[in-house]
N, C-alpha and C positions, 0 to 999 in steps of 0.2 A: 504493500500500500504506500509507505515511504520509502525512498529510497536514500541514501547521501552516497556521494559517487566523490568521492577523493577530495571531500571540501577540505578548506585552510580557510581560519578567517583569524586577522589580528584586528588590536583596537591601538595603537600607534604604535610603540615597541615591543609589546605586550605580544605573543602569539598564544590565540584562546584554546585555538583546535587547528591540527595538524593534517593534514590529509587520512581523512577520515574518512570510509565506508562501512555503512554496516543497512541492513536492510532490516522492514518491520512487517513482513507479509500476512495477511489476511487470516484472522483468528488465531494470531498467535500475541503474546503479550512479552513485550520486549523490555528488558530493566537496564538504564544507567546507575551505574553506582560509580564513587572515584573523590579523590577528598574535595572539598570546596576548590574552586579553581582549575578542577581538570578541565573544563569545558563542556559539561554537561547541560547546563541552561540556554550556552551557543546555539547548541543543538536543538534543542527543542524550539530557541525562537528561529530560528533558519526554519526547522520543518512548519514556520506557521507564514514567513515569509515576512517577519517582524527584522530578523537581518537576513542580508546575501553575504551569502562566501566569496575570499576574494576569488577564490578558484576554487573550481570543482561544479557539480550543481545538486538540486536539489529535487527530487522529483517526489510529487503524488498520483496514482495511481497512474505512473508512465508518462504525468506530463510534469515539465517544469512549474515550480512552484509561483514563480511572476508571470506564469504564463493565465491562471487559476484566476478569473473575473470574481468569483465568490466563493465563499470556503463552507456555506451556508449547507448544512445538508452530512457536508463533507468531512471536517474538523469540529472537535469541541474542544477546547483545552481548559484549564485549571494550572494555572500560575502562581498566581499572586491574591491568595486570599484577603491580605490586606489592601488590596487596589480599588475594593467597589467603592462606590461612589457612597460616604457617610450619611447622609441625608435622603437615602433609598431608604425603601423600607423592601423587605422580601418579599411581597407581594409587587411593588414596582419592579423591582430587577428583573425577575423570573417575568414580566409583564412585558419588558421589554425586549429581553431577549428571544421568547418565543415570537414577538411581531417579526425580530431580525432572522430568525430561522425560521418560519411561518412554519411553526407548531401550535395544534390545539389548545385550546384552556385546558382540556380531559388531559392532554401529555404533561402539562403543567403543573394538572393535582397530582398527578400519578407519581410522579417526580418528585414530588415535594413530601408525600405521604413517604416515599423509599429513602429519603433520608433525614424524614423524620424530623419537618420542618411544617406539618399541613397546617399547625395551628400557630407558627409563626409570621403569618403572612402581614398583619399590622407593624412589627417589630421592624424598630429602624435599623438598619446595620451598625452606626456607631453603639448603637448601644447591644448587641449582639457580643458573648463571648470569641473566644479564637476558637475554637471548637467549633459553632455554628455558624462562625462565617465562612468556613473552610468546609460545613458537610453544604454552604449553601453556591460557594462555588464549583464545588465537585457537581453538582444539581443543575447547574447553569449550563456546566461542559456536556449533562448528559442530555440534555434537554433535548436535542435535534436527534439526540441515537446515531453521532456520527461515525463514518466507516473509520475515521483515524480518532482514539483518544489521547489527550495529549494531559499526561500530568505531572506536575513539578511539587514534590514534598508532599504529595497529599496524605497521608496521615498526621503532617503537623497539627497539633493541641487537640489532636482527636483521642476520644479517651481511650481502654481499651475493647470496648464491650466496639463502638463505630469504628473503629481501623480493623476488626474482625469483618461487620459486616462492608465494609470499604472493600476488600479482600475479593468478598462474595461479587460485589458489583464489579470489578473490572474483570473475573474469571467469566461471569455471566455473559457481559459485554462482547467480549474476545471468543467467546462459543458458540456467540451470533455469527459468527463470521465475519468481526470486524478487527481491528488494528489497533492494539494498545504500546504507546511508549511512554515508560514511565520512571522516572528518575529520583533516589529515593537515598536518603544513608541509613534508613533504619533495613540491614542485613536479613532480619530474623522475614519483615516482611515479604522483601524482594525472595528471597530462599521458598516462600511457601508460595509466589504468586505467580511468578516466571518462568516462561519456555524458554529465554534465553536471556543470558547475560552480556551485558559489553561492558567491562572495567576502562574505564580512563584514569590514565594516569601523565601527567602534565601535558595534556589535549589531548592527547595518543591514544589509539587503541591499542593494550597489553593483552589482552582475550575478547575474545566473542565466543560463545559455545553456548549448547543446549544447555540448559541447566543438569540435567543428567549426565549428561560427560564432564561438565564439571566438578560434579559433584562424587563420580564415579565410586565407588568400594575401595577402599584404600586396603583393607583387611578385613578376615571374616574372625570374628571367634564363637568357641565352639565347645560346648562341657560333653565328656564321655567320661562312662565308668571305668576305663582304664584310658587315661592318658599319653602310657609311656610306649601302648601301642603304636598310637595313632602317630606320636613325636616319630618312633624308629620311621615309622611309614612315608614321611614327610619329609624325613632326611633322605630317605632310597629317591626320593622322587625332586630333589634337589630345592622342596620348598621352606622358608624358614619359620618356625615358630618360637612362641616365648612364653613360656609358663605366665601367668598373672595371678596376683595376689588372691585372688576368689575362687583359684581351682580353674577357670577357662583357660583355654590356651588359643593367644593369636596368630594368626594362618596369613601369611604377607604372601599374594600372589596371589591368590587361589579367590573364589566367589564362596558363598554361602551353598549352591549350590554342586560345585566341584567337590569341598570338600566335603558335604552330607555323601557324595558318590563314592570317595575314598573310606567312609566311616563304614558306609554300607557294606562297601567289599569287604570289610575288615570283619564284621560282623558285629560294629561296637553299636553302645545302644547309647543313642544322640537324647543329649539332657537340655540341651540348650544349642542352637544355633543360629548366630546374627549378622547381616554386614555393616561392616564399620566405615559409616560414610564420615566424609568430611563437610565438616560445618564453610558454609559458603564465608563467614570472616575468617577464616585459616586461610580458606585461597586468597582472598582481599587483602589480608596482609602480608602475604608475601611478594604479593605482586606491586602494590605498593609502597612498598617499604623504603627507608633511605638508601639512595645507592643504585635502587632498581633502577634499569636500563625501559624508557619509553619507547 
């Protein structure tokens, strides 16, 4: 749905983002993570057509992004919760934006009951918490049911019970068969939301991957009633393990399922068997870490 084809864009001596590609295709929901300053928000305003790159370009759905008369339909984003106009009231904003999307009143309530806003429609935003101005801009962006969602921080001030259901709404969205990119530092959320990762780190793309090859099995561990079997067996077979404190023993190389296959032949009787993923801040921090190479 989006595409970035090799963009670079600086702001005088500053380079924000490096020649950059990475693609956000249809029903899949795409994460930036990267510290402040990788160039992550670049990104997001180029795919709205808010900046151009000085090179490279920008495409939605196959066409240039300055090429796009209206984005109405098309795009919804969420930015900048603190941007709405103070002297709106939620019934105004959501009033307006629907005339500029020419969405129903019924899409309106619908909307507003989903983020649990229907009874705030008199409420002026300056006087709105961070929390509900933030489920009332996510509400704005959804409002068209556009084929690209575009969001920046969005579970900021949101408590935990609405960054759960925040979760539900962009998984939902993206199983529409539409286009989510969404750029975020809280890990725990990105790790349960995303098909795919792209880490930046000082503008640069350091990975892109499925979240599952990311995330990959680093080791399996595995309780049996004789373990000193299963060790000899694992040595014949050139693989390594390590007794651990609790009696299981960790399996480097092998899947949960490989090794349930070795336990079998053996005839041992399986007490426990798990794979040991890695936490998506493990990968993050290595990859960004001081030193690392962009």
């Amino acid at each position: 749905m989006v595409e970035f084809d090799d963009v670079s864009r600086s702001y005088g001596s500053v380079a924000a983002v490096r020649q950059v590609s990475l693609c956000v295709p249809p029903g899949s929901v795409v994460a930036m993570i990267g510290h402040n300053g990788a160039g992550k928000s670049t990104l997001l305003r180029m795919a709205l057509g808010l900046d151009r790159p000085d090179e490279g370009e920008v495409r939605l759905g196959g066409v240039p992004v300055d090429r796009h008369g209206s984005f109405a339909g098309l795009v919804g984003a969420s930015l900048d919760a603190s941007a709405l106009p103070p002297s709106w009231s939620v019934g105004t904003a959501t009033r307006v934006t629907a005339e500029l999307a020419a969405v129903s009143a019924e899409r309106v309530a619908e909307v507003l009951l989903l983020v649990g806003l229907d009874g705030a429609k008199t409420r002026l935003v300056k006087n709105l918490s961070m929390g509900m101005r933030q489920r009332l801009a996510i509400a704005l962006a959804l409002l068209g049911e556009p084929r690209l969602l575009v969001l920046d921080e969005p579970s900021t001030a949101l408590d935990p019970v609405a960054s759960h259901e925040l979760r539900g709404w962009i998984r939902e969205h993206a199983e529409r068969g539409n286009s989510v990119l969404v750029s975020s530092h809280n890990l725990d959320e990105i790790e349960e939301v995303a098909d795919q990762v792209v880490v930046l780190h000082q503008g640069r793309v350091v990975e892109n991957a499925a979240k599952e090859d990311l995330l990959a099995p680093l080791a399996t561990l595995v309780r049996v009633d004789w373990p000193q079997v299963l060790i000899d067996r694992l040595r014949e077979l050139s693989l390594r393990c390590r007794e651990m404190p609790d009696g299981r023993l960790r399996v480097v190389g092998a899947t949960a399922s490989e090794v349930g296959e070795i336990c079998s032949g053996l005839g041992l009787v399986v007490r426990g068997l798990t794979d040991e993923h890695r936490r998506l801040s493990d990968v993050y921090r290595v990859l960004t870490a001081p030193g690392a190479t962009p």
